[in-house]
PLY file of the C-alpha trace (Angstrom):
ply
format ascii 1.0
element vertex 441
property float x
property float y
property float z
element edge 440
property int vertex1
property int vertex2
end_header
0.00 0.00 0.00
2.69 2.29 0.60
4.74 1.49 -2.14
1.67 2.44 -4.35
0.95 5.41 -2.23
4.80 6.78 -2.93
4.77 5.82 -6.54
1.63 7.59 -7.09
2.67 11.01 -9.88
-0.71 12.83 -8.46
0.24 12.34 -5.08
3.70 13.50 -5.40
2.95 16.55 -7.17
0.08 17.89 -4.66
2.38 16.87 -1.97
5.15 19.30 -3.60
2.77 22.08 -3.73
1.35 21.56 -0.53
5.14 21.52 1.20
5.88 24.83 -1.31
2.94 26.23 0.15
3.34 25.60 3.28
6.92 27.13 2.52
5.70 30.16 1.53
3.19 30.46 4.04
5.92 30.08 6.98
8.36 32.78 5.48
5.52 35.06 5.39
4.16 34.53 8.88
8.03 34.90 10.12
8.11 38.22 7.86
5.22 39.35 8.96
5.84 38.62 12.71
9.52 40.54 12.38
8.30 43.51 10.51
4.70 44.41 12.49
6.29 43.44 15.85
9.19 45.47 15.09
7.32 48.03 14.67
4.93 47.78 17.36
8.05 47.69 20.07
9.25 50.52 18.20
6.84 52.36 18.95
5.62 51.21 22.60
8.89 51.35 23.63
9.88 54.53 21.90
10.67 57.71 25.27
8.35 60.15 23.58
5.42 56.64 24.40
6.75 55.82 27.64
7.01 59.71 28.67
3.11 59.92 27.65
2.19 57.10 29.05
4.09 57.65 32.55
2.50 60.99 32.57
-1.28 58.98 32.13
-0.70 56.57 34.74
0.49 59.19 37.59
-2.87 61.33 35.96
-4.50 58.11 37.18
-3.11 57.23 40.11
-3.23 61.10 41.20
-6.94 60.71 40.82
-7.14 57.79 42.82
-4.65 59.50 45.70
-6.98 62.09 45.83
-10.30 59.99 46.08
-9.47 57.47 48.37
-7.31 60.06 50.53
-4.60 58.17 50.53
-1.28 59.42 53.01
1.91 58.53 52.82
1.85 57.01 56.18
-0.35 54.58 54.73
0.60 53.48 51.04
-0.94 50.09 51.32
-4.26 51.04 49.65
-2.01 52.04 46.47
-1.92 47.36 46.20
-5.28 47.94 45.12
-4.76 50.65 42.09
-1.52 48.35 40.82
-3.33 45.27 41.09
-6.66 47.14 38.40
-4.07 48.12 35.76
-1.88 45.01 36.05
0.72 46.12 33.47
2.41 48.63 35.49
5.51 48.91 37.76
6.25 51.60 40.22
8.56 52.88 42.43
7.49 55.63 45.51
10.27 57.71 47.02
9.70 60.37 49.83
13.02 61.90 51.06
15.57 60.16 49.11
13.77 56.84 50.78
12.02 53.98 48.84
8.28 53.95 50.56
6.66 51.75 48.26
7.80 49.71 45.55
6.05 46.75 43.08
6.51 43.67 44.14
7.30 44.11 48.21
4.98 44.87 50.85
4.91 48.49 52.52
6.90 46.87 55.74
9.54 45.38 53.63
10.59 48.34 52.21
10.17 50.78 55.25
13.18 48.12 56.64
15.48 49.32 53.62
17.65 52.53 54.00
17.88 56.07 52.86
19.48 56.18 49.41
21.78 58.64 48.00
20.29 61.10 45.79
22.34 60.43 42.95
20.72 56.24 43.02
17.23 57.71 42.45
15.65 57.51 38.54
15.99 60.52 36.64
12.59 60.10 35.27
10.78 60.55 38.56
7.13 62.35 38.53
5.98 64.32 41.26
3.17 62.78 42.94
0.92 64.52 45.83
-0.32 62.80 49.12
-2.34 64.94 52.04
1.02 64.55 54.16
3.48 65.55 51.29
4.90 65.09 48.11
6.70 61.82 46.52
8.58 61.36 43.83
7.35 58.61 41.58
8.72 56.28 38.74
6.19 54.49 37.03
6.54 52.17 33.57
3.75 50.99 31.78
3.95 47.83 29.92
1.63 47.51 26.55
-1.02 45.23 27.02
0.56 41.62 25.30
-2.98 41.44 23.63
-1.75 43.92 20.90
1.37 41.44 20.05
-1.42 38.20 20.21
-3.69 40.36 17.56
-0.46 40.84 15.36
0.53 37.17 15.64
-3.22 36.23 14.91
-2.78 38.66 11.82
-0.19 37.30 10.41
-1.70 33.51 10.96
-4.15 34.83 9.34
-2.52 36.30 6.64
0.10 33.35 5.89
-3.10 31.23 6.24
-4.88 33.35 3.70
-1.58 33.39 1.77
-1.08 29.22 1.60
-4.46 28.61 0.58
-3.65 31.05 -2.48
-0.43 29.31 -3.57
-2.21 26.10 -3.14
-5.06 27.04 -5.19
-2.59 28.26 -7.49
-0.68 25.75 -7.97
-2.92 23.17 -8.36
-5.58 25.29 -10.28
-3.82 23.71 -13.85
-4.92 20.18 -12.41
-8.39 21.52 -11.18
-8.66 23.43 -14.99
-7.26 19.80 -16.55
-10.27 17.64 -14.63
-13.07 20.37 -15.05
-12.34 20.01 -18.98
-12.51 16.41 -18.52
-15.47 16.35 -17.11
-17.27 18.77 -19.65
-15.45 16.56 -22.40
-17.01 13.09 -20.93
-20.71 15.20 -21.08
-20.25 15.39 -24.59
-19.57 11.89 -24.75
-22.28 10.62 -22.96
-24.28 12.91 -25.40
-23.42 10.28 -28.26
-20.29 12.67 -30.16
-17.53 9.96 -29.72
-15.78 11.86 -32.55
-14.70 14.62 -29.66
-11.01 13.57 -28.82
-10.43 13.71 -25.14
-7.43 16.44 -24.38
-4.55 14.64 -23.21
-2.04 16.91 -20.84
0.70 15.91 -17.99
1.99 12.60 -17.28
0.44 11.95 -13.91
-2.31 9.56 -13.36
-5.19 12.18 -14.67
-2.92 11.94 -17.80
-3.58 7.72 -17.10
-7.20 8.19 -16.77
-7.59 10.65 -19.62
-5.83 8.22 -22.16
-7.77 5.55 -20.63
-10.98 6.88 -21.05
-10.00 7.72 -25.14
-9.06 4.91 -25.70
-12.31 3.77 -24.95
-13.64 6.27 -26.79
-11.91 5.38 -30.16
-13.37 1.48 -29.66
-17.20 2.84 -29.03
-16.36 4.57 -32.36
-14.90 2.02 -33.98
-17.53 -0.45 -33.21
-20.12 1.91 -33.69
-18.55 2.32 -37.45
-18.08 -1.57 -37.56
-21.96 -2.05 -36.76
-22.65 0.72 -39.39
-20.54 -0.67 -41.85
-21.70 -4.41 -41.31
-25.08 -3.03 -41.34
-24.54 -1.31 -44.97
-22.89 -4.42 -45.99
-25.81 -6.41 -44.40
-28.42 -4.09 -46.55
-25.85 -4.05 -49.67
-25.17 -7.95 -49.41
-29.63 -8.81 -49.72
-29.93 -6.37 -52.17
-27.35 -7.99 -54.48
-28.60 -11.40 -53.31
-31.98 -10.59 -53.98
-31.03 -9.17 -57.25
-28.62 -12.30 -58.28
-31.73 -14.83 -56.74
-34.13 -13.55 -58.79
-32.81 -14.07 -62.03
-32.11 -18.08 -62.17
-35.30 -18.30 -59.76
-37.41 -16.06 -62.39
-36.06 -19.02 -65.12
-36.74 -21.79 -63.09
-40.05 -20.66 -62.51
-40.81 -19.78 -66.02
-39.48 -23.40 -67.38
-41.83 -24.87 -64.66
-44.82 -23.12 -65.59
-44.30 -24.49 -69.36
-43.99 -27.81 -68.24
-47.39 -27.22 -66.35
-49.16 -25.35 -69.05
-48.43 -27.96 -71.17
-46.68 -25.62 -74.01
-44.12 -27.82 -75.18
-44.05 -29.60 -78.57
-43.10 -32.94 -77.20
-41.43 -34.64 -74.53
-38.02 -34.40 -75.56
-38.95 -30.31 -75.10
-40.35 -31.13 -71.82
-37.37 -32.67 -70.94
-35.36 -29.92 -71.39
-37.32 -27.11 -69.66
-37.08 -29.79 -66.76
-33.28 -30.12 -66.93
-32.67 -26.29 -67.17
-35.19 -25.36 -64.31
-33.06 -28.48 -62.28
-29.94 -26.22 -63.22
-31.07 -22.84 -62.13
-32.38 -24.86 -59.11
-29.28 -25.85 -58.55
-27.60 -22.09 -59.14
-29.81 -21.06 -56.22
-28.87 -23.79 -54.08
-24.99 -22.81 -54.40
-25.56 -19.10 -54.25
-28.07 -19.98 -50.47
-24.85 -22.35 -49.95
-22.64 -19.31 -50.10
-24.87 -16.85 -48.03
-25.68 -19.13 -45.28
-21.29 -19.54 -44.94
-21.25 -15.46 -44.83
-23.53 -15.41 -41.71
-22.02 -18.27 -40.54
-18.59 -16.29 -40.54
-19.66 -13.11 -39.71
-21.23 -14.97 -36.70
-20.26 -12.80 -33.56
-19.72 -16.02 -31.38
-17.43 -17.75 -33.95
-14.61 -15.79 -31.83
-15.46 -18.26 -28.95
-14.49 -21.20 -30.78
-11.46 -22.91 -29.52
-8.58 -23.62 -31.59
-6.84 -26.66 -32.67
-3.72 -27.13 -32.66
-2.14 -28.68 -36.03
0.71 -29.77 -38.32
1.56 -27.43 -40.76
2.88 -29.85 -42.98
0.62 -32.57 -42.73
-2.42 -30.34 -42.39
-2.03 -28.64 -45.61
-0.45 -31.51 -47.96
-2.92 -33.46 -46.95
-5.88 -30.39 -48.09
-4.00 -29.17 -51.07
-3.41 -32.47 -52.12
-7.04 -33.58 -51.89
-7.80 -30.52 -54.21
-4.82 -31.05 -56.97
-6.56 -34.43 -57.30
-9.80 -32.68 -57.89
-8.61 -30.13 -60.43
-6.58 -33.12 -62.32
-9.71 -35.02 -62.25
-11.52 -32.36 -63.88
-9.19 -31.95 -66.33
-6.86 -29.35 -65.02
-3.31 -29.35 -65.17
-1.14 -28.44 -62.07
1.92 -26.70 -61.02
2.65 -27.14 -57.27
5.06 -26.15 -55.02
5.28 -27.34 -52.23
8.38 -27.63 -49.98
8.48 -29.11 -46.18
7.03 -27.10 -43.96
8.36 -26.97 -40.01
5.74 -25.51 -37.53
2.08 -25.82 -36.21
-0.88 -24.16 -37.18
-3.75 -22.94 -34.94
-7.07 -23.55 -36.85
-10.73 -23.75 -36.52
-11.38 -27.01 -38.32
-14.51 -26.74 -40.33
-14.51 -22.93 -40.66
-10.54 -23.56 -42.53
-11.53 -26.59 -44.48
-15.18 -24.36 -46.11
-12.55 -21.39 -46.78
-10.02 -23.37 -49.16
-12.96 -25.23 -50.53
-14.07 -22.18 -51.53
-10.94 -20.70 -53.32
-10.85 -24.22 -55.52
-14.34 -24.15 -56.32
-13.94 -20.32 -57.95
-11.17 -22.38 -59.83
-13.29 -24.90 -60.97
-16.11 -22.61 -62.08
-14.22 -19.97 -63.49
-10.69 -21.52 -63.98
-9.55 -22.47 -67.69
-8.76 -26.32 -67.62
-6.32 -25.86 -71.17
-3.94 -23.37 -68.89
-1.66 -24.86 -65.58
-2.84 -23.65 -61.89
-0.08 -22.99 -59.67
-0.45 -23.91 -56.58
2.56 -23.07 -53.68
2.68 -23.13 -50.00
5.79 -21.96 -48.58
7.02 -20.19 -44.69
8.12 -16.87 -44.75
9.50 -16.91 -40.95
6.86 -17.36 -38.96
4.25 -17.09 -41.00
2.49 -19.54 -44.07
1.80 -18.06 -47.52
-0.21 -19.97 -49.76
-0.83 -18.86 -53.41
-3.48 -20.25 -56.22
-2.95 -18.57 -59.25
-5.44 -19.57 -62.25
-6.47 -18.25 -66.09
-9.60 -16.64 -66.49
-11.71 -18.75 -68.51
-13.30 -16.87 -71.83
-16.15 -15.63 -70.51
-15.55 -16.38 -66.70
-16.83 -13.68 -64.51
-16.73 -14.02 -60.77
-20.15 -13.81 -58.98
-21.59 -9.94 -58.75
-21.68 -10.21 -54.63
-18.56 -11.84 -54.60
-19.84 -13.09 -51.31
-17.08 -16.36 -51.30
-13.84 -14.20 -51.47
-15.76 -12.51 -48.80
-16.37 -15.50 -46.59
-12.38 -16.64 -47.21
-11.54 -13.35 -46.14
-13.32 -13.20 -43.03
-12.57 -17.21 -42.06
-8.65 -16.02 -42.55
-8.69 -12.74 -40.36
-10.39 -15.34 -37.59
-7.47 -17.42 -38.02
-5.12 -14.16 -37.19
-4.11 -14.26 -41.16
-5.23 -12.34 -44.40
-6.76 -13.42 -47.82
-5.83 -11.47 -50.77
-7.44 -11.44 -54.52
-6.26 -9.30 -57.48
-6.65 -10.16 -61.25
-4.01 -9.01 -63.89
-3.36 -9.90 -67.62
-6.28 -12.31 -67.67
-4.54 -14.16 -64.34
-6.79 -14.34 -61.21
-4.24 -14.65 -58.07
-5.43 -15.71 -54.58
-3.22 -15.53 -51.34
-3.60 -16.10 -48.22
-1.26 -16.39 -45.36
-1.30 -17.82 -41.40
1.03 -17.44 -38.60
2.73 -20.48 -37.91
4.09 -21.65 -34.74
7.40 -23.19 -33.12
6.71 -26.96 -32.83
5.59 -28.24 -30.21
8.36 -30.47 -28.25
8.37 -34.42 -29.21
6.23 -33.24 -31.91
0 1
1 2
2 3
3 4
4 5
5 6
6 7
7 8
8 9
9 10
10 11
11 12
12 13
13 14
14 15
15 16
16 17
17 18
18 19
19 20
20 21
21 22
22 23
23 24
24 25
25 26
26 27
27 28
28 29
29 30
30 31
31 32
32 33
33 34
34 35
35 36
36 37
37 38
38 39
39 40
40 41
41 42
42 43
43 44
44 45
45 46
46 47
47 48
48 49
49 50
50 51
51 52
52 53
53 54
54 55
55 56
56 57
57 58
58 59
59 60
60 61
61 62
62 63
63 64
64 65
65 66
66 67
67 68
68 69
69 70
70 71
71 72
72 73
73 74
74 75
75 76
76 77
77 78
78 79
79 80
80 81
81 82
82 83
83 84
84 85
85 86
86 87
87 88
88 89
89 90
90 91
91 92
92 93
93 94
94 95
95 96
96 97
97 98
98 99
99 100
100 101
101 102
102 103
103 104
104 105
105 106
106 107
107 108
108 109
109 110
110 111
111 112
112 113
113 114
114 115
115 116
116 117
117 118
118 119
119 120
120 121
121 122
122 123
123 124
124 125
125 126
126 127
127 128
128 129
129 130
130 131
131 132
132 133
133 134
134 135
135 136
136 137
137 138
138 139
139 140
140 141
141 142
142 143
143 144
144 145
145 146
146 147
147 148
148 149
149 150
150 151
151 152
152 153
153 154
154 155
155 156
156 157
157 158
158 159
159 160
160 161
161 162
162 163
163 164
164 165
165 166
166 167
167 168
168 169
169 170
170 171
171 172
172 173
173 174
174 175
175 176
176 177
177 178
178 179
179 180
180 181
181 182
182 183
183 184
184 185
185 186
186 187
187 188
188 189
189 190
190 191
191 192
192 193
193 194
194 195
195 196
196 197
197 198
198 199
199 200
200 201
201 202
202 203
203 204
204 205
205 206
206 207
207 208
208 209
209 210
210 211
211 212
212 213
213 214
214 215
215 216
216 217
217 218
218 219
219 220
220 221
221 222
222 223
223 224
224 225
225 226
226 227
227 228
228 229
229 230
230 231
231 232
232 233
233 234
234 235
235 236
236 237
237 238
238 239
239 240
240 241
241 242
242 243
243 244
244 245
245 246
246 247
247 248
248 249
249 250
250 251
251 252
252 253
253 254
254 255
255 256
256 257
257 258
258 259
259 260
260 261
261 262
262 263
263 264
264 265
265 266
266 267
267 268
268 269
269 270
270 271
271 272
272 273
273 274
274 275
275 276
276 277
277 278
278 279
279 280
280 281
281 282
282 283
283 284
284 285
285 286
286 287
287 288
288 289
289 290
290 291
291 292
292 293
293 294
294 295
295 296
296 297
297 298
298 299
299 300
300 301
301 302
302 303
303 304
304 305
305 306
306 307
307 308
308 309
309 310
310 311
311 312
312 313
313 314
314 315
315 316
316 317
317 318
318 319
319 320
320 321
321 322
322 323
323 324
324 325
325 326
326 327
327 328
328 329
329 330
330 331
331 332
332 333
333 334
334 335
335 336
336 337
337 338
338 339
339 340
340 341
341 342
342 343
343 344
344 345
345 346
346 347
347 348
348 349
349 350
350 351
351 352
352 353
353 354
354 355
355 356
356 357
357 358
358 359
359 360
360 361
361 362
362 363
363 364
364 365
365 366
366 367
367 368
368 369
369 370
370 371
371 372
372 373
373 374
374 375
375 376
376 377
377 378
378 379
379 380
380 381
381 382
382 383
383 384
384 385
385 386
386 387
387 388
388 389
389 390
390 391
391 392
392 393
393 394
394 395
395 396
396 397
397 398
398 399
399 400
400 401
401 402
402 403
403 404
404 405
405 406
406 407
407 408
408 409
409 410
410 411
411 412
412 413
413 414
414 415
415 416
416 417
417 418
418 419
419 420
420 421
421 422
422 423
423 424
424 425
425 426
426 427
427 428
428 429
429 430
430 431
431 432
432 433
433 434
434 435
435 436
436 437
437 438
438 439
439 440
């Protein structure tokens, strides 16, 4: 926990500008404190203060001589008048002799001796009793609540003062999430084509490349649906179109048959053979559509693989076909060298997809020219080619909804299936990673 804790960017980077802040915060509190306290002792403790406030507090205690008629024989009551203004200290002297004094009772100091006149303050006051006149030094000391209210100012201030550099400081990550969050409201409104703004390299930085890279898959499999759903809508429209034309024939030669308008039976005959042909077309072309869906089948990425011989997986197919396409008359170039590796396949899905590439062979392959036919390893990966002539007047079917089966059975095998035609040559590749053995295999 603590090891993610002290790895953490985020928390490294408030924790700098917290400790910066706090930084900041102390020097000002310590410059505040030096400079207003300065000045306040400045000026408390400045003569032409002290001199006004002496004079103030022998004004006062004058008044309070007079009132409570107090006599130099009797200085005790004065106890009472230091004791009210607490921040004072005094000295009474009456004939170069200390009479009363802060700190010591009256009978403590009437045991202390004359002093010489030359050991008494310069700064005396003259203070009068009924019985006489004493000379008094007084000092006022300034209330400490002034220095707590400038101590409690500058808290304040450095408090004030922190909070700003904080704020400061982290206002860039505050600005980065705020923009975040107004950027994921326009997601959730449906506009996944609004990039998410990508800033720092902290964990926001994590989250915020996180959460568009989620964004680019919702839009990519939003245009995957809308493109499978175009292709969907494209794919009927073609089959519907290519359907209705050998179904439109085979009708027509039925409804001969069963209005009797033939000459004789060898005509009936043939209207019956050439509806069982387009009957037949249809069958191949619903054949061909039902292995598109079956491809295109979302679950089809849940089923497992199995684990094969390269070599004797594809001898054995390509060989089965060569002996087809010599059987029908073809002649064949091969090229086919050992192969060393494994192959991960789904069985039947792999087996449909090569039937399908020799059937186009077959039905639009010209038997008087040579197919080649190689399988080689490029590294790690299996390229297979089947390169055929054009028949006169071959044309590959208008959906070509076969090559798009192969194509799709090979990209769930991890590989690719490639078609191109050139100089009357029609050239179909398709490759497959290949694996290391496996050991004692």
């Amino acid at each position: 926990m603590s090891k993610r804790f002290g790895s953490s960017r985020l928390v490294v980077s408030l924790m700098l500008s917290v400790l910066l802040a706090l930084a900041v915060a102390a020097a000002a509190f310590s410059f505040l404190q030096g400079v207003i306290a300065g000045r306040a002792d400045a000026y408390f403790f400045s003569e032409q203060y002290q001199r006004r406030k002496s004079l103030e507090l022998r004004d006062n205690l004058q008044v309070f001589v007079d009132s409570a008629s107090v006599r130099l024989s009797d200085l005790t009551p004065l106890e009472a008048w230091e004791s009210r203004e607490r921040y004072v200290v005094m000295s009474l002297f009456y004939k170069n002799r200390m009479v009363y004094t802060t700190g010591m009772s009256v009978d403590a100091v009437a045991s202390m001796g004359d002093l010489e006149e030359n050991n008494l303050p310069e700064d005396t006051l003259t203070l009068r009793f009924p019985d006489g006149d004493a000379q008094l030094y007084i000092f006022g000391y300034t209330d400490p609540l002034y220095f707590d209210l400038i101590t409690l100012a500058s808290g304040t201030i450095a408090f004030i003062l922190f909070v700003a550099v904080l704020v400061t400081l982290i206002h860039k990550k505050l600005r980065y999430i705020t923009l975040m969050r107004q950027e994921i409201k326009i997601l959730e409104g449906g506009d996944l084509t609004h990039p998410i703004t990508l800033k720092g390299q902290d964990e926001l930085y994590d989250l915020a490349f996180g959460i568009d890279a989620m964004r680019q898959a919702l839009q990519n499999q939003r245009q995957e649906e809308e493109r499978a759903q175009k292709a969907g809508q494209e794919l009927v429209t073609a089959i519907s179109h290519d359907l209705r034309t050998p179904l439109t024939g085979m009708l027509g030669y039925l409804d001969l048959v069963q209005q009797k308008k033939y000459k004789d039976e060898g005509e009936m005959l043939r209207f019956l053979s050439l509806a069982h042909k387009k009957g037949y077309q249809i069958k191949e072309m619903t054949d061909k559509l039902f292995d598109y869906f079956y491809v295109f089948d979302q679950n089809m990425e849940d089923t497992p693989l199995e684990r094969v011989s390269a070599a004797g997986w594809m001898h054995q197919l390509l060989g089965e076909h060569i002996m087809d396409l010599e059987s029908q008359g073809f002649q064949v170039e091969r090229d086919l060298p050992p192969l060393r590796g494994d192959l991960l396949v789904r069985d039947t899905l792999f087996v449909r997809a090569v039937d399908n590439v020799f059937s186009n062979v077959l039905k639009y392959g010209n038997p008087a020219q040579a197919v080649k036919i190689s399988c080689r390893a490029q590294k790690s990966t299996l390229v297979c080619e089947v390169v055929n002539t054009i028949a006169q007047g071959g044309r590959a079917e208008s959906t070509r909804i076969g090559l798009k089966t192969c194509r799709r059975a090979f990209e769930h095998h991890q590989g690719s299936f490639d078609t191109w035609e050139k100089d009357g040559l029609f050239t179909v590749r398709f490759t497959l990673p290949m694996y290391p053995p496996l050991k004692g295999g």
